[in-house]
C-alpha distance (Angstrom), angle and dihedral (degrees) to the residues before:
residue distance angle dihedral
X1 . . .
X2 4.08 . .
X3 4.13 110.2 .
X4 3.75 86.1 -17.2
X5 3.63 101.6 -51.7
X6 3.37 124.4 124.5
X7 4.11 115.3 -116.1
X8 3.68 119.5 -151.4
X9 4.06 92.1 165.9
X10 3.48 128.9 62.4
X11 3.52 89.5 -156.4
X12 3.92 92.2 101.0
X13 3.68 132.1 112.5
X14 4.25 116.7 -150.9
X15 3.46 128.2 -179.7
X16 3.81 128.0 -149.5
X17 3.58 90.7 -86.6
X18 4.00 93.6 62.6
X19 4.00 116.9 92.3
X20 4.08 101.0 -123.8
X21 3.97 110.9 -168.2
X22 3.77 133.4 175.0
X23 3.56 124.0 -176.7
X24 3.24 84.9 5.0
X25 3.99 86.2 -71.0
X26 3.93 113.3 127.1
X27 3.81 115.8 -112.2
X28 3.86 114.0 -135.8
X29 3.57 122.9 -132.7
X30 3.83 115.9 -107.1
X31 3.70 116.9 -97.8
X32 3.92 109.6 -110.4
X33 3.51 117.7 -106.8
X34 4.04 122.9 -72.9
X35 3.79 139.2 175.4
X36 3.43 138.7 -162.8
X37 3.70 140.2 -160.3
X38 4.06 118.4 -130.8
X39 3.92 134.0 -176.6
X40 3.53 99.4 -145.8
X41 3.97 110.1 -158.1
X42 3.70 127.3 -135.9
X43 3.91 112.8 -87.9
X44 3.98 96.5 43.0
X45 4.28 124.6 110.9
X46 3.23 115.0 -137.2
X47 3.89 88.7 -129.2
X48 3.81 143.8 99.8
X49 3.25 93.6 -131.5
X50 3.60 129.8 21.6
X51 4.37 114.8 -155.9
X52 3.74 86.7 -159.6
X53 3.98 91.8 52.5
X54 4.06 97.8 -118.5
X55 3.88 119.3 148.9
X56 3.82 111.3 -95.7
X57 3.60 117.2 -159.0
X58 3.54 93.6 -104.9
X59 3.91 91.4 73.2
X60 4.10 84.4 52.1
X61 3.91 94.8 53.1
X62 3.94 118.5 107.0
X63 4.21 106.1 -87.3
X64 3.78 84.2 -131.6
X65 4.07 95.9 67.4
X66 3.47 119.9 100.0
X67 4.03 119.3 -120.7
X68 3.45 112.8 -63.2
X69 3.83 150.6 170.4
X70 3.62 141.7 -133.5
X71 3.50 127.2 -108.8
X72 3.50 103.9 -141.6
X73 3.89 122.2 -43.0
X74 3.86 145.4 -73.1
X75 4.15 111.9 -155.3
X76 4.04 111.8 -130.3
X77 3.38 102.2 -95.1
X78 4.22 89.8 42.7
X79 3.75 118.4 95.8
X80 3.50 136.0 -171.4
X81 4.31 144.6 49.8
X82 3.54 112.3 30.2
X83 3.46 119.1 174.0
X84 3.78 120.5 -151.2
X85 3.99 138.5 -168.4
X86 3.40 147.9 -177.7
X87 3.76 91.2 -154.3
X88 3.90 116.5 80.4
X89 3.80 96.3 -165.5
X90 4.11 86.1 58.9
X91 3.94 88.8 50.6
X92 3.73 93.2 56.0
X93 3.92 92.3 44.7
X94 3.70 94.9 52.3
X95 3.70 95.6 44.5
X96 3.84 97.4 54.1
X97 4.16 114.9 93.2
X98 3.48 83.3 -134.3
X99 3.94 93.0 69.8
X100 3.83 77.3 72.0
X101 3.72 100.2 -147.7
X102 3.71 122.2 137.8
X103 3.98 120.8 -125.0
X104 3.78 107.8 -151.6
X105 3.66 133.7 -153.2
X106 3.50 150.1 -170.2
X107 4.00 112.8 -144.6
X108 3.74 129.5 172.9
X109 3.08 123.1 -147.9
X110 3.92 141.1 -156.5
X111 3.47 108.7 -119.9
X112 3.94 150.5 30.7
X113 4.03 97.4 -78.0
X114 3.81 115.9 -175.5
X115 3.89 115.8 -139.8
X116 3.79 97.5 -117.6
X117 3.98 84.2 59.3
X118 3.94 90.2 72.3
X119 3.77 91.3 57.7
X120 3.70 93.1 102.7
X121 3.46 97.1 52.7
X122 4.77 84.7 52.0
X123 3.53 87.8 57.4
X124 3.46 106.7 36.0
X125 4.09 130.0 -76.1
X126 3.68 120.5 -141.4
X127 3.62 115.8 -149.7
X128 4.24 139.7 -167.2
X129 3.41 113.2 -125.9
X130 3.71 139.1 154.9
X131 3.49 97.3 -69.6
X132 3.79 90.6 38.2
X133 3.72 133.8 -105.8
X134 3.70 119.8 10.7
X135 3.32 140.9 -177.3
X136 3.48 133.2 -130.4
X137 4.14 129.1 -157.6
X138 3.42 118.5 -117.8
X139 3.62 112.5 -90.8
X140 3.87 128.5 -165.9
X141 3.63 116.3 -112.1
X142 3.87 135.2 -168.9
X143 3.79 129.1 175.5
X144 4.29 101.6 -138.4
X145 3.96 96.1 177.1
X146 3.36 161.2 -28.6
X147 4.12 120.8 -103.5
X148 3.74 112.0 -174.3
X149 3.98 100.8 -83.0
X150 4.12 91.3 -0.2
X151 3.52 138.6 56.9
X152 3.82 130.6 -157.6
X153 4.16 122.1 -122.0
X154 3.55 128.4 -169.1
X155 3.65 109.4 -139.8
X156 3.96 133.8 -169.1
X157 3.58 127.9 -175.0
X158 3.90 136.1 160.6
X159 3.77 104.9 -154.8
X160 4.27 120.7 64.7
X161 4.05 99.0 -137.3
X162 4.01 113.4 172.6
X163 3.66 111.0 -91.5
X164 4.00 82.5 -6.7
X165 3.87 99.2 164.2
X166 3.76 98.4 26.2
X167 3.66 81.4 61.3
X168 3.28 103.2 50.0
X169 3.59 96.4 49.2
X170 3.91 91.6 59.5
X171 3.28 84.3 56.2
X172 3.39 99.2 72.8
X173 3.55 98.7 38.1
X174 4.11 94.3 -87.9
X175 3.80 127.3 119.6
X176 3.87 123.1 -150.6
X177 4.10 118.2 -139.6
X178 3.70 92.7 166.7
X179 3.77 142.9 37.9
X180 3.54 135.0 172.9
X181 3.88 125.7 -177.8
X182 3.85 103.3 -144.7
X183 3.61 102.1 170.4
X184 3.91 138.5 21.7
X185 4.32 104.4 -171.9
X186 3.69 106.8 -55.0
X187 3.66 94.1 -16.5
X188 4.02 118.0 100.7
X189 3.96 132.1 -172.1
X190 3.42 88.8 -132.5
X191 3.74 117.8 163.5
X192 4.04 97.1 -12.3
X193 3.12 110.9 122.4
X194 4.32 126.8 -152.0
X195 3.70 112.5 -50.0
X196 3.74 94.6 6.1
X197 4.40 117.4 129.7
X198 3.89 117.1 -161.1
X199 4.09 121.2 -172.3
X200 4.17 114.2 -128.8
X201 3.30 104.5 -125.7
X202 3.41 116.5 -107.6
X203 3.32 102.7 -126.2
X204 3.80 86.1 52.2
X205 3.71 92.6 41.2
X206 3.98 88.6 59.9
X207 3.78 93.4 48.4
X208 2.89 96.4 54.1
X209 3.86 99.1 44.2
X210 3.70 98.1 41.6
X211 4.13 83.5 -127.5
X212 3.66 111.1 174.6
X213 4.38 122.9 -134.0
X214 3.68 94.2 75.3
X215 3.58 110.5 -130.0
X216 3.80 87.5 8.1
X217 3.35 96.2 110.9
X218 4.08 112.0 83.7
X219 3.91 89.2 8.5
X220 3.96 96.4 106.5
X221 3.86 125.4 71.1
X222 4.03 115.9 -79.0
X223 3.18 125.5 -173.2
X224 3.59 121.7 -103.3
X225 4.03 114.7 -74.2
X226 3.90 119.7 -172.2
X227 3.71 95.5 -143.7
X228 3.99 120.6 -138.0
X229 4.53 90.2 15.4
X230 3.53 112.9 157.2
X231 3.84 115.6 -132.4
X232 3.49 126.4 -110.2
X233 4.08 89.3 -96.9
X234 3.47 119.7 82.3
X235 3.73 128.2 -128.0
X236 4.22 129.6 -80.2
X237 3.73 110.2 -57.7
X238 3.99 86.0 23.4
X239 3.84 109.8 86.1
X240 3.77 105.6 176.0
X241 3.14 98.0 6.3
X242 4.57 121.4 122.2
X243 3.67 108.6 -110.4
X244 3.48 114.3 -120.7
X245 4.15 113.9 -89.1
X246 3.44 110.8 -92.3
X247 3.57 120.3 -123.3
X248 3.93 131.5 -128.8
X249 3.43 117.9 -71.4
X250 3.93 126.3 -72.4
X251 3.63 101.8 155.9
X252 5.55 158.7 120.0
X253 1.96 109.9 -166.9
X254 2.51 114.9 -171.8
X255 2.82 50.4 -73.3
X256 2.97 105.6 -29.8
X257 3.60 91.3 -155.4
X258 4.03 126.7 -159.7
X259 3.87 69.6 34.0
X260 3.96 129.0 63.1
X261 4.23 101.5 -86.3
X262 3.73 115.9 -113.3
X263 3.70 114.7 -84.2
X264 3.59 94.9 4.6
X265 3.67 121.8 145.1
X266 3.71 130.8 -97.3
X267 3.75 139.9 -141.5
X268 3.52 115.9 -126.7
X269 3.87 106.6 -119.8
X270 4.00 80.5 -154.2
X271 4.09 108.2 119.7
X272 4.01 120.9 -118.9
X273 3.37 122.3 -86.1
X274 3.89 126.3 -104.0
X275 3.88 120.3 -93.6
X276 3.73 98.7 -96.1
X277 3.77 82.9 53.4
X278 4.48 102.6 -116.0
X279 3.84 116.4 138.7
X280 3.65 110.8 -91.4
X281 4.18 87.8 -137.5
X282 3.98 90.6 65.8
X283 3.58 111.8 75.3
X284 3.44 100.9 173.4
X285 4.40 88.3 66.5
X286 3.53 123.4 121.1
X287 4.30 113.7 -118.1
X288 3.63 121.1 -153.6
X289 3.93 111.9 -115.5
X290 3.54 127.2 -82.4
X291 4.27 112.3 -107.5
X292 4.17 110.9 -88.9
X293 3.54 92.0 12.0
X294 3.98 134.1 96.2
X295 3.75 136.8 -144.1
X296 4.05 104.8 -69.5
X297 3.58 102.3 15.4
X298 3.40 117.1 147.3
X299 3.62 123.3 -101.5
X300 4.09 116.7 -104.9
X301 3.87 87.4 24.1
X302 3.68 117.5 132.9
X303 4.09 118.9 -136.9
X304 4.27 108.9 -79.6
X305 4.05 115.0 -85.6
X306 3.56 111.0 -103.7
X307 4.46 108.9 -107.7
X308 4.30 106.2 -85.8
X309 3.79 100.0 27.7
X310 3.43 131.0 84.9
X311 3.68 119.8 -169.1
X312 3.58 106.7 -85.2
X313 3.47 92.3 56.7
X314 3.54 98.9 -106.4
X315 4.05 117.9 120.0
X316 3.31 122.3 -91.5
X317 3.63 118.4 -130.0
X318 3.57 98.3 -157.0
X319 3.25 132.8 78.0
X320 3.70 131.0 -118.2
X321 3.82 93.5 -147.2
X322 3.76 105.1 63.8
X323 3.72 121.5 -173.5
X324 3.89 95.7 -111.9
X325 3.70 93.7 42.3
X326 3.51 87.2 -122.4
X327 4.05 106.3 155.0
X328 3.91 131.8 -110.2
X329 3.82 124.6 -105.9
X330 3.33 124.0 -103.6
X331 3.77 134.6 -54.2
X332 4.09 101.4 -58.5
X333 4.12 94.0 -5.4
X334 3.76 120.1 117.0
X335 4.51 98.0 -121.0
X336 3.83 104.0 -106.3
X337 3.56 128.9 -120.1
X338 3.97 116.9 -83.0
X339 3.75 113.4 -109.3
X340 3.26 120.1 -108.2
């Protein structure tokens, strides 16, 4: 039933507004649409279920997050920025090639490559597989250093082919012994460290999406998220073993929210100058002087009466320039008689 009304169609379009019941049992309205950014350690499938019995990152995620899918995949022995959602329509739209955003990498490789040997992989490679020849995008490729027997390439790519850049790199003679996803589109692991999930903000989130609903997104209840937990698996070179807790949020990116974004700005935490505009941390500065008053006045003291008037407003019979020069009393006070 919709608003009470009995539905015999399914021809019918509600929004979140309409009361949808079956059974007489309310329906609840779908939670909007969040992401979250994940480390994923070496030694984890990228799989709900593995046939061979491995442990898939969803085993290593914090109990406290809600369901949620992968956005693409991470082979075992990959490690890195994994994106997940609770939103399938956002998994299929960040997947596609058409999406257009680049998925970076860091990959080291065994050997002493020259940069003219990636020049294949700029314009193209085409590689024999199981199914026979295939062809890979172009990918952009450039040779950061040498490491004793390895050197280090920065690699971009827009498609997510199995084994993609492992591939490649045996094709031209080069084997891979380490990978690292460092960025998926405008989304960057950052700071987190193995193990460790971080929520986009949703402000971001929408941005960057172009999602419609305004400030939709984030508005309904979620379910508590500790922000920045390690999993229960332990880092590369530490099978089994608790990550280290992770600590509050710094943190970008792109974004990176629940954590400060990447590159974003920061308030100073310093405090606000005085008035007469000197740094509050050098004591030994010279202020300007305080309106009415003059250099050495005593604090609390009003400005000096003008000469005939006394404070009340009623004239002052005295005079302020007395023969032996001798000064007034105080503000209001009659001077006193010179001891003797």
């Amino acid at each position: 039933a919709v608003n009470g009304a009995v539905i015999d169609s399914p021809a019918l379009n509600v929004t979140d507004a309409d009361r949808v019941e079956v059974d007489g049992a309310p329906v609840g309205t779908p939670e909007p649409p969040r992401l979250w950014l994940y480390h994923k350690p070496v030694g984890l499938v990228t799989t709900e279920k593995d046939e061979k019995g491995r442990r898939t990152v969803f085993d290593a995620l914090p109990e406290d997050l809600p369901r949620v899918m992968s956005v693409g995949r991470l082979d075992l022995n990959s490690e890195g920025l994994l994106l997940l959602t609770n939103d399938g329509g956002i998994k299929r739209r960040l997947e596609l090639p058409t999406t257009g955003w680049v998925r970076k990498y860091r990959v080291r490789v065994h050997g002493t490559p020259r940069d003219e040997d990636f020049a294949p992989l700029r314009t193209g490679l085409v590689v024999e597989g199981e199914g026979g020849s295939e062809k890979f995008q172009p990918m952009s490729v450039t040779l950061d250093r040498q490491q004793g027997a390895n050197a280090w390439i920065t690699i971009g790519l827009r498609e997510g082919r199995n084994r993609e850049i492992r591939r490649a790199m045996e094709a031209v003679g080069l084997t891979v012994n380490r990978l690292i996803r460092v960025a998926y589109g405008p989304f960057r692991l950052g700071e987190l460290k193995p193990g460790e999930v971080e929520e986009v903000k949703a402000r971001v989130l929408r941005d960057q999406l172009g999602l419609e609903g305004g400030d939709q997104t984030g508005t309904a209840k979620k379910k508590p998220v500790r922000r920045r937990k390690p999993g229960a698996f332990g880092g590369p070179g530490q099978p089994g073993k608790p990550a280290r807790p992770g600590k509050p949020d710094k943190a970008d990116s792109a974004g990176k929210p629940g954590r400060k974004p990447a590159g974003a700005g920061r308030a100073s935490d310093r405090a606000p100058g005085p008035a007469g505009g000197g740094d509050p941390r050098d004591p030994g500065q010279k202020l300007g002087k305080t309106p009415g008053g003059s250099p050495g006045a005593k604090p609390g003291k009003g400005p000096g009466r003008g000469p005939g008037k006394r404070q009340d407003g009623r004239p002052d019979h005295r005079s302020d320039n007395r023969p032996d020069n001798r000064p007034g009393g105080g503000q209001g006070k009659p001077g006193g008689r010179p001891k003797r």
